[in-house]
Structures are given as structure tokens and as C-alpha cells.
N, C-alpha and C positions, 0 to 999 in steps of 0.2 A: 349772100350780100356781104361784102367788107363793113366791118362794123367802124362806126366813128369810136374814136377813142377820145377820152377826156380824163381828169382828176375826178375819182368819185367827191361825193358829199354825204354827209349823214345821214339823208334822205333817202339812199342807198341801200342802208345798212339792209334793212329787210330781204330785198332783192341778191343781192350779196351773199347772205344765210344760207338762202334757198337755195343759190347756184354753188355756195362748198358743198352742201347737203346732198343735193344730185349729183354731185362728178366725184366727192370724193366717197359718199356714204354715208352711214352713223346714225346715230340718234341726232335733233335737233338739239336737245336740250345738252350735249357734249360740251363741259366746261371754256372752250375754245370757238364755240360758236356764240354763246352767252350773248344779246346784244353789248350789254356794259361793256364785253369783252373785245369785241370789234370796235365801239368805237372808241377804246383808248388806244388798240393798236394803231388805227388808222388813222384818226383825227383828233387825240385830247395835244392841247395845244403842247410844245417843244420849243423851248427859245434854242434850243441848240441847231433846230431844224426846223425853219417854220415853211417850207415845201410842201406840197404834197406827198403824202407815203402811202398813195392809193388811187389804184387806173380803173377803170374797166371798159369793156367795149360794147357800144349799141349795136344793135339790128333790130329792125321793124318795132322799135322804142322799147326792145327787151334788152337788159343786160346779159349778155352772153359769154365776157372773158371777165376775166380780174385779176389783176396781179398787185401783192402787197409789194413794199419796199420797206428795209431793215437799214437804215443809213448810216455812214459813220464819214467822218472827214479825216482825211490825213496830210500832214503839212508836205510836199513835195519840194525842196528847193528854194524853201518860205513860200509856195505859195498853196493855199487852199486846195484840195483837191476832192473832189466828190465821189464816195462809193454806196455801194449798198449789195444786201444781200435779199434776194428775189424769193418770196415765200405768197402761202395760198393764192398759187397761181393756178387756175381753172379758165377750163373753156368749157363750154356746150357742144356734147356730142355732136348736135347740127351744122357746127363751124368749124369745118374741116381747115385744119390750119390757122385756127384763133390763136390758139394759144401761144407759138412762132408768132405771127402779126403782130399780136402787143406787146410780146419780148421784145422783137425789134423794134419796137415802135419807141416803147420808152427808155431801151438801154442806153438812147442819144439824150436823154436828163441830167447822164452820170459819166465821169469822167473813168470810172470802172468796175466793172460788175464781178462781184465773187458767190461760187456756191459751195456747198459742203455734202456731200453725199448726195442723196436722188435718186428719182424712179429711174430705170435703165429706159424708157421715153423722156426723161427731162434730158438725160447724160446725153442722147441723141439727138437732140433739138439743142444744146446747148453747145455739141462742136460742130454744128451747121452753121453756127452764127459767131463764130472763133473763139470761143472760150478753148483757155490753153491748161496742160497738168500747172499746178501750184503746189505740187507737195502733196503730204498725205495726213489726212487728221486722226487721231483715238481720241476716244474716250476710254478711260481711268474709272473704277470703282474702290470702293471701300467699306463693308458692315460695319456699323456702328454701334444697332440694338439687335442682333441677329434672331434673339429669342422673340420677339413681338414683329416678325415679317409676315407679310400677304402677299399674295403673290399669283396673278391673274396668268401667266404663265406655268406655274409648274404643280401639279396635281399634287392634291395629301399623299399618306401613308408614307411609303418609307423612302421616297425619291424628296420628298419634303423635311422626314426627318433627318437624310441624310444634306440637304442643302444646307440647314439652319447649325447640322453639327458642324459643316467644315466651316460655315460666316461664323459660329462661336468662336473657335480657333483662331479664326484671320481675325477676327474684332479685338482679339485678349492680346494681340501680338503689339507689342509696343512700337510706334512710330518710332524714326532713329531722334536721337538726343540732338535737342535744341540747343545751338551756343550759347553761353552766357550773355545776357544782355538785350538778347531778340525779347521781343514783346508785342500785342497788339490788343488793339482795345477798338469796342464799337464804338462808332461816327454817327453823325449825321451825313445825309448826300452833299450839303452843302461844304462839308467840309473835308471832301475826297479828294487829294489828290493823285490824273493817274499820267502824268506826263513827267520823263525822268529823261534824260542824256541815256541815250544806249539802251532803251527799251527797245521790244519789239514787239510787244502786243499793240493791238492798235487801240490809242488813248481814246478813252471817254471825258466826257466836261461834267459838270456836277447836275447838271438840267437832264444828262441820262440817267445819272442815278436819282432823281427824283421821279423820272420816270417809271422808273421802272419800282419805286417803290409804291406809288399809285398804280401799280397795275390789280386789278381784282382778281385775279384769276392765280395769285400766289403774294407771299409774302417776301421781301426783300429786305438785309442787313448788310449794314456798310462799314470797313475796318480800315482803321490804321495803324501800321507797319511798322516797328521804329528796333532800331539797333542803339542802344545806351542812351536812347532822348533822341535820336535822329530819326526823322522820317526815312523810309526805306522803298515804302508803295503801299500800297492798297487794296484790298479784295473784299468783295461781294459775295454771300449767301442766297442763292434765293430758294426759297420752303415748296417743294410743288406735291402734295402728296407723302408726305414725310421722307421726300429726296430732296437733301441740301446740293445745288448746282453751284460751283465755285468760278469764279475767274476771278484773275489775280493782274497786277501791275507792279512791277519793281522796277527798281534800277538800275540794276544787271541780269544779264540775259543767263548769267552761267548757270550750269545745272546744281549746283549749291546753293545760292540763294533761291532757286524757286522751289528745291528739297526742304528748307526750313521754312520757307512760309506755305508749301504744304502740307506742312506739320501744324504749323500754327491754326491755318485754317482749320485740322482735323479738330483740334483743342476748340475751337470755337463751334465748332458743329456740335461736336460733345456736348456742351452746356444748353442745346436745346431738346428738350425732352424728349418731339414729337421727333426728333431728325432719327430715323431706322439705316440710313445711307448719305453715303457723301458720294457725288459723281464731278470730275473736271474732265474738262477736255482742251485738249492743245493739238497742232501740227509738229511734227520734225520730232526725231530722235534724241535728241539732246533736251529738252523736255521731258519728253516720257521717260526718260529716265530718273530725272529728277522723281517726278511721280510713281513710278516704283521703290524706290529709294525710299520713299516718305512713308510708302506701307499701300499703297496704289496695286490694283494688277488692272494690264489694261485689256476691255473687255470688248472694244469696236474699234473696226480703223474704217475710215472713208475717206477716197479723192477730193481734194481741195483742186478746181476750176479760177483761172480769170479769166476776164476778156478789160484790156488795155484798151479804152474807146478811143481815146483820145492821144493814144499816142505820149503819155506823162515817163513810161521805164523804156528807153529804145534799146539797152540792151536786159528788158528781163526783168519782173517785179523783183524786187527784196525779198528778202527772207522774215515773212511776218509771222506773225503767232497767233492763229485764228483761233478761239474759244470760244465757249458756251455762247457767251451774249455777244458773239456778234453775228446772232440769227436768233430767233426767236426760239429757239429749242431753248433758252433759259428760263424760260415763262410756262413754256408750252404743256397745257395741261390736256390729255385726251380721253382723261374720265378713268383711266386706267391705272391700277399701282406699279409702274413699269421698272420693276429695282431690278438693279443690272448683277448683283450678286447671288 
């Protein structure tokens, strides 16, 4: 049976649970199923987005697909333009081809849809329906407290005591020297700014980072940026498990200034106790090299997707700078201590 599709609602959430629970696995109780946890992803209110960020699809009055949505706007030519990036998307084994159906169904919401990595079944269903290459993402690590690591991947004895010998060494290695005059200090969300002339990360409004600072399922800190008293940009921590996740905002794209404020940021991760690692993640080479530079080795790389709905780039999106939080991978906690070092 073709399932109807609608905007979930809270009343959902139960039914919802059950169906990540079945298609993807796990324990119920996995910090990322959490009820409180769905329904801030899904439904705690957003002035910056008061849309729905939540579908799913009926048959015989059962929920049987679902796909989140992770939003972000971007100005186009002054004018607004709507995106988002597609997370806990599930079908029921029953509904062959659910999961396609509600992609397409709702990717006409949004004016373009971006992903980051993915099951090689998502990467497959995702250029059946045009999504195009957009570049190529890493993620970047760094040891902080290497002596106090756990580590649900890699067995004791001497394959552990040699990880934590070589994170000793990377962690004692000094970041490069901060220019005179760079500085940054914690914020409120309110008072973040991440829009700058000649940015390329895609800007946030301060309603995300309140957001995401009400999220349960981790903790989040807000910074600003300034070179001699001038504002410069902005970056976020957020705490998931004693991995600090970074994404940053400046005002020059060059790989020097995002080298010093991934210094900066390391300096601030420092001063929290429980932080054992820092991880960021960017697109493009000129980035990641900043990020090495700053004392970074980078430990993943994954295909960045679009799909252009609407017709907004006719010759080719830009060259944007996709990170941490613009997916849920900033928040995303899966019960597991997943340090990339």
C-alpha cells in the first residue's frame, strides 16, 4: 500500500522509536532515542524554523517511514533559500520502496537537499533522485587528556598502551603560535554572531544556537572571536561523551585565519576538564589544511551530495563549507565513547 505522508507530531514520537529501533537496531534506551531526545530534535519550537523537521509515512494506520530534516537557510541573490540535511530516515522492511517515496516526496519542501557520507543504500537511492558530487568532507581529531581515554573500539593491553603512548605525544605537541592580539572568550547564543562578507560556512542565527544549547543529549558552548577588540567570528563546542565537536564562523575563508581560530578553539577545549578529545570537520583542502596546521590529523573523509530542487545555482553550487552541525552528527550521541584518536 502507498503510505500517506504527513508532518509528524508528538504523538508520534512512541511509534517513531520503535520504527529507528527495528530498521536500525540497538538498544531502546540508546541516548539518541531518549523520548526528550526526539522530541527536541523534531519538534521543540525554533523561531529560526518554525516548519516542520519531521515526516513520516502511514499504511494500514501504521507508521512505516520517517525522515528527519536538519535545516539551514541560505541568502541566494538576497533571497532566502531553503535547505536541509536528511537524517534518521527509516522505512519498514514491508515497504519496499518507502524509504525513496518519502525522500521524494518531501525533498519538494526544500529548495536543496545536501548529505554527508551514508549507508552505500542511501548513496544509491540518493543518485536515483539527482543528488550530485559536492566535494569531499573530513573529519580532523585531536588528544587532549590521552592518559584518561576509553575506548569501545580498541582492546587493552599493549595495542591500548601503545594508542594512549602515541595520543600522549600528539596531545604535548604544541599547537602553532597564536598572533598577537587573537583572543576569544565564551558567549551567550544570543550573542553569536555567524554572518561575515566572504564566509563560506553556512551561517547560523542565534535561535540555532539556542538550540542546540537545550539539546539533552549533550552540552553546548558559544564563543567569540576578536583580533585587538574586533569581532572576527564565532565557534561552538559541543560535549558529547567527553568529545568536544567544533564548528567555527569567520570572516575569511583563508587557511590562516581558520588555523588560528583552530588553535583558539583547542585552548578552549582545554579548559574543560571532562573534554579527552576535540574533533572538527570541514569540506575542501584548503581547510583541512588549516586543521593540520593547528595540530589536527585528519582521521575520515566522506562524499558531500546535492541535489539543486529548484533550480537556485544553474551553473553549480558554490563552494560551501559543510561541518559538524550542519547534521546532526554534532549532538549525535549513540551510547558509545567513539574518540577518533
Amino acid at each position: 500500500m502507498q503510505p500517506i505522508f504527513r508532518p509528524s507530531t508528538p504523538a508520534d514520537v512512541a511509534t517513531i522509536a520503535d520504527l529507528l529501533v527495528r530498521v536500525n537496531g540497538g538498544p531502546p534506551d540508546t541516548p539518541y532515542l531518549r523520548r526528550d531526545v526526539l522530541e527536541w530534535k523534531y519538534w521543540a519550537p525554533r523561531s529560526d524554523w518554525p516548519d516542520p523537521r519531521s515526516y513520516v509515512g502511514e499504511a494500514d494506520g501504521r507508521v512505516v517511514v520517517h525522515l528527519g530534516a536538519w535545516p539551514c537557510v541560505l541568502q541566494v541573490n538576497g533571497v532566502s533559500r531553503r535547505g536541509a540535511h536528511f537524517f534518521d530516515w527509516v522505512a519498514d522492511a514491508t515497504m519496499v520502496g518507502g524509504g525513496l517515496a518519502v525522500l521524494r516526496h518531501f525533498t519538494r519542501q526544500f529548495d536543496f537537499i545536501y548529505a554527508i557520507g551514508g549507508t552505500a543504500a542511501s548513496k544509491v537511492v540518493r543518485q536515483r533522485i539527482g543528488f550530485r558530487p559536492a566535494g569531499e568532507a573530513w573529519k580532523a581529531a585531536r588528544p587532549l587528556r590521552a592518559w584518561r581515554y576509553r575506548s569501545d573500539r580498541t582492546s587493552g593491553g599493549w595495542r591500548l598502551a601503545a594508542r594512549i603512548g602515541r595520543n600522549l605525544l600528539w596531545s604535548a605537541r604544541p599547537s602553532c603560535k597564536v598572533p598577537r592580539g587573537w583572543d576569544y572568550e565564551q558567549t551567550t547564543p544570543d550573542q553569536i554572531a555567524t554572518s561575515f562578507s566572504g564566509m563560506t560556512e553556512i551561517p547560523r542565527s542565534t535561535a540555532f544556537f539556542q538550540y542546540l544549547a537545550d539539546c539533552p543529549m549533550c552540552r553546548s558552548y558559544t564563543y567569540r572571536v576578536t583580533e585587538h577588540g574586533h569581532s572576527r567570528g564565532s565557534f561552538v563546542l559541543t560535549m558529547v561523551r567527553h568529545q568536544a565537536r567544533l564548528a567555527v564562523w569567520i570572516d575569511d575563508p583563508s587557511t590562516e585565519t581558520h588555523r588560528i581560530v583552530y588553535s583558539l578553539a583547542q585552548q578552549a577545549a582545554r579548559e574543560m576538564p571532562d573534554a579527552f578529545e576535540i574533533v572538527v570537520m570541514g569540506s575542501g583542502p584548503t581547510i583541512a589544511a588549516a586543521a593540520v596546521a593547528a595540530g589536527f590529523r585528519v582521521r575520515k573523509k566522506d562524499d558531500v551530495v546535492l541535489k539543486d530542487v529548484t533550480g537556485i545555482w544553474p551553473s553549480g553550487p558554490p563552494e560551501l563549507e559543510f561541518q559538524s552541525c550542519d547534521s546532526d552528527g554534532i549532538v549525535l550521541d549513540d551510547g558509545e565513547a567513539s574518540f577518533m584518536c
